[in-house]
C-alpha positions as protocol buffer text, in pm:
chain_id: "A"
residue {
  index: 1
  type: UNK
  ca { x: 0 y: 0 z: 0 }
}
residue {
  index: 2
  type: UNK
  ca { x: 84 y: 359 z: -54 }
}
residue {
  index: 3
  type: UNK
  ca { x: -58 y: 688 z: 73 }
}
residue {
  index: 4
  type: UNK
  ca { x: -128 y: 997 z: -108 }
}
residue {
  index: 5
  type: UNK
  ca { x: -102 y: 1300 z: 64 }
}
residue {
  index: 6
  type: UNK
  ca { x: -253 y: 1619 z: -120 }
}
residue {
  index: 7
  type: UNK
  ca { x: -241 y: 1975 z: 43 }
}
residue {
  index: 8
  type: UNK
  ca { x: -407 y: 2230 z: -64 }
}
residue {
  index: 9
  type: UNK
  ca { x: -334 y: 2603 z: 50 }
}
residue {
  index: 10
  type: UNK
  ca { x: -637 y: 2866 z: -9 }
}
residue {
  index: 11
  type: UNK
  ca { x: -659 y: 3239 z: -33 }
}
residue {
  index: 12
  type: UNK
  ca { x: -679 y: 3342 z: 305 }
}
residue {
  index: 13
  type: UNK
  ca { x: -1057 y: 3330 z: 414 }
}
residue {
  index: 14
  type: UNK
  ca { x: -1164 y: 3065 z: 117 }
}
residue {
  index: 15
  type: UNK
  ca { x: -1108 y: 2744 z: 312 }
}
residue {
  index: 16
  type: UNK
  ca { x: -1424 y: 2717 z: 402 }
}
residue {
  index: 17
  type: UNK
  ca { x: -1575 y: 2839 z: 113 }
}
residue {
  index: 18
  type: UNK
  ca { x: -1361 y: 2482 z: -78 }
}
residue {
  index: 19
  type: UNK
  ca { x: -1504 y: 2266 z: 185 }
}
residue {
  index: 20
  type: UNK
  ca { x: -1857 y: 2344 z: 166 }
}
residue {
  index: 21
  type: UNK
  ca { x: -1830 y: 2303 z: -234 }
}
residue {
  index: 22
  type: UNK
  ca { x: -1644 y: 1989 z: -193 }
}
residue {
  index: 23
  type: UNK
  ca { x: -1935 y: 1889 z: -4 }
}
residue {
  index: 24
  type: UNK
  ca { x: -2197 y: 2028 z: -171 }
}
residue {
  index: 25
  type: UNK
  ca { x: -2093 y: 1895 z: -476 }
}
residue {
  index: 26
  type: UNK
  ca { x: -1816 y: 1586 z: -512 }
}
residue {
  index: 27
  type: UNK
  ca { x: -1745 y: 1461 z: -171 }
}
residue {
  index: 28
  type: UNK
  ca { x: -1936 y: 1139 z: -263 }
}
residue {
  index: 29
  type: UNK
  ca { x: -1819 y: 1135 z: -604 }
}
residue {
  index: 30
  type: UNK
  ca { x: -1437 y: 1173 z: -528 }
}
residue {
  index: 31
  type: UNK
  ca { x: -1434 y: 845 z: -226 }
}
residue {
  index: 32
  type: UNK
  ca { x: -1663 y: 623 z: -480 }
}
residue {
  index: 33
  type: UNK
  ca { x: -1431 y: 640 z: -737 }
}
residue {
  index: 34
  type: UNK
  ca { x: -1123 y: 708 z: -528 }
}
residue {
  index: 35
  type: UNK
  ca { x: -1170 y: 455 z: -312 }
}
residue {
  index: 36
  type: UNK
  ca { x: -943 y: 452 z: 53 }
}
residue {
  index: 37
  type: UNK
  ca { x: -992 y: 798 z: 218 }
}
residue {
  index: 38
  type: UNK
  ca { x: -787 y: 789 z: 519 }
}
residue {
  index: 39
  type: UNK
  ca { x: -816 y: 1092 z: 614 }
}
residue {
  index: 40
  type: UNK
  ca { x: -949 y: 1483 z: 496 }
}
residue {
  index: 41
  type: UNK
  ca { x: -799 y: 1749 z: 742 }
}
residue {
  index: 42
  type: UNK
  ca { x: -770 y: 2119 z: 760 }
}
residue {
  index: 43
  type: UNK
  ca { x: -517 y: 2270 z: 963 }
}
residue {
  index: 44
  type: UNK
  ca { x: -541 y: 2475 z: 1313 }
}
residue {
  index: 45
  type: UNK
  ca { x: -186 y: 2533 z: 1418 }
}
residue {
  index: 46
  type: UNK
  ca { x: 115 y: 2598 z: 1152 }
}
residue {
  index: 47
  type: UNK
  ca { x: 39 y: 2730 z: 784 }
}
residue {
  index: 48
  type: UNK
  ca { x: -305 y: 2817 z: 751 }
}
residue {
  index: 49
  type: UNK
  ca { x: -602 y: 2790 z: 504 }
}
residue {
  index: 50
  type: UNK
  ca { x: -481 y: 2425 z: 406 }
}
residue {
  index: 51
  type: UNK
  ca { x: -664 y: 2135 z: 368 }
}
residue {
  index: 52
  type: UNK
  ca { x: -491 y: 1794 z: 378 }
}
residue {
  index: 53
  type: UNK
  ca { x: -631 y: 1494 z: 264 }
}
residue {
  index: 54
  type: UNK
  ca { x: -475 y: 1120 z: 212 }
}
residue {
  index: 55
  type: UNK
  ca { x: -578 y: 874 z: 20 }
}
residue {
  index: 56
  type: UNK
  ca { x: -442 y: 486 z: 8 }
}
residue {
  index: 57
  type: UNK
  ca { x: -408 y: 281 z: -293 }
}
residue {
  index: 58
  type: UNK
  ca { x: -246 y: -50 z: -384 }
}
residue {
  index: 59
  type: UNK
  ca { x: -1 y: 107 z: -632 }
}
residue {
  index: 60
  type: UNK
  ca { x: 116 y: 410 z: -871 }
}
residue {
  index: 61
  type: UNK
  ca { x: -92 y: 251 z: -1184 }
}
residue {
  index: 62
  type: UNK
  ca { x: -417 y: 222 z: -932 }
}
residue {
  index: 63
  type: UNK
  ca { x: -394 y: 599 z: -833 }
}
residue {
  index: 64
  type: UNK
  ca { x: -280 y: 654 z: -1181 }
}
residue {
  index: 65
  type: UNK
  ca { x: -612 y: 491 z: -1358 }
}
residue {
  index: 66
  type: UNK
  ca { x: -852 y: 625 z: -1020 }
}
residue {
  index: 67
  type: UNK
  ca { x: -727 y: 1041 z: -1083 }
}
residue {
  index: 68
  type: UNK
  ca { x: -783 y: 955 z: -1480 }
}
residue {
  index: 69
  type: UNK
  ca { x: -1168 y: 828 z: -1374 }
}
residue {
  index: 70
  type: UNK
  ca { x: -1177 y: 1132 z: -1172 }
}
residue {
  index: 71
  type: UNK
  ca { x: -1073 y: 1371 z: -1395 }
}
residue {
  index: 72
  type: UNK
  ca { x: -1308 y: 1267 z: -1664 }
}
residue {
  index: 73
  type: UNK
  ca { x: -1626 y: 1269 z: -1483 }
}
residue {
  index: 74
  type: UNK
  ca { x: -1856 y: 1610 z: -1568 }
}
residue {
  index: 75
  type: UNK
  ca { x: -1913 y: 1673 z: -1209 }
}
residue {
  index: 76
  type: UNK
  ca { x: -1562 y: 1678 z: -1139 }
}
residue {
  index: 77
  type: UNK
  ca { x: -1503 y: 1895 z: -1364 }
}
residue {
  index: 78
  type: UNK
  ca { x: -1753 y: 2156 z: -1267 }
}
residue {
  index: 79
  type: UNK
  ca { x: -1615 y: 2160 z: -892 }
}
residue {
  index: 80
  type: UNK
  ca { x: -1273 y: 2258 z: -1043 }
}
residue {
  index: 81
  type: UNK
  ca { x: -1367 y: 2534 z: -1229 }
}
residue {
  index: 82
  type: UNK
  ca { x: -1547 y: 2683 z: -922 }
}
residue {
  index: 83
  type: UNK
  ca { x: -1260 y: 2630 z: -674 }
}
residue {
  index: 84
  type: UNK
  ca { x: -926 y: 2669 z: -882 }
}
residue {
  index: 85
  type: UNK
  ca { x: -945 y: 3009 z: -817 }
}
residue {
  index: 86
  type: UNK
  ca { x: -967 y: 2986 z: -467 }
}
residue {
  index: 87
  type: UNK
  ca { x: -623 y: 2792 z: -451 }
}
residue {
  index: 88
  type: UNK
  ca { x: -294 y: 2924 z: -407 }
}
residue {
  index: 89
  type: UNK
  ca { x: -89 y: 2590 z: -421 }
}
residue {
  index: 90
  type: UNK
  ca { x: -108 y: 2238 z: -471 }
}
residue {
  index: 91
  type: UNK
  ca { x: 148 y: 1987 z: -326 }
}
residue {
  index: 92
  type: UNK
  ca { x: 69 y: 1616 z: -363 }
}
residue {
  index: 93
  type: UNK
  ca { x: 307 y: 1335 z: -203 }
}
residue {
  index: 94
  type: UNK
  ca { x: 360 y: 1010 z: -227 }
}
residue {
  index: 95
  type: UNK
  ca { x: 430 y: 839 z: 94 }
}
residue {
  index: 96
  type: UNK
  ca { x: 554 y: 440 z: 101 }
}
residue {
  index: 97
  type: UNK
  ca { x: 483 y: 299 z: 476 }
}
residue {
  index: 98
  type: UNK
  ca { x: 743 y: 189 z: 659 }
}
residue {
  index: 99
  type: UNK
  ca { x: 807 y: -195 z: 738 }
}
residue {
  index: 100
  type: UNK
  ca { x: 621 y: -97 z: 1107 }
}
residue {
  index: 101
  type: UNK
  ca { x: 416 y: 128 z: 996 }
}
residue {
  index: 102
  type: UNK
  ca { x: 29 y: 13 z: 1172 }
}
residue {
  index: 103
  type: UNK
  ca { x: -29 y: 64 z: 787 }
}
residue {
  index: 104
  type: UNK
  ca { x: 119 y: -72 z: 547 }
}
């Protein structure tokens, strides 16, 4: 297994303004066809306006084929042009679990 960690850093104020789209609009969407949402985060302490969000898959070529189902579907689409603008950067991760890691 390997774990995807994507963070996302906002205009200052438009966090929330993400997460209630993301909600509103692809939340189900983005786990169905994603699959192993650990985790979805936004941060309280450190740099601000960030959400972080990791995701586990089996391998590259299952994240690989998952984002290219994503990325076609309409409704995905849609979100992105209404949030793009509110994002300043986008840093995505790939993280291999160690040998005694509780997940591996």
């Amino acid at each position: 297994m390997l774990v995807e960690q994507r963070t996302y850093t906002f205009r200052p104020g438009q966090a929330a303004t993400f997460l209630d789209a993301y909600m509103d609009g692809v939340c189900d969407l983005q786990t169905r066809v994603l699959g192993n949402m650990i985790g979805y985060f936004t941060t309280e302490i450190g740099p601000l306006n960030q959400t972080v969000h990791l995701w586990g898959y089996d391998s590259l070529d299952e994240r690989t084929r998952r984002r290219k189902i994503l990325g076609e579907a309409p409704e995905w689409q849609m979100f992105l042009a209404k949030v793009l603008p509110l994002i300043v950067t986008m840093e995505t991760k790939i993280l291999v679990p160690t040998a005694f890691s509780p997940i591996r």
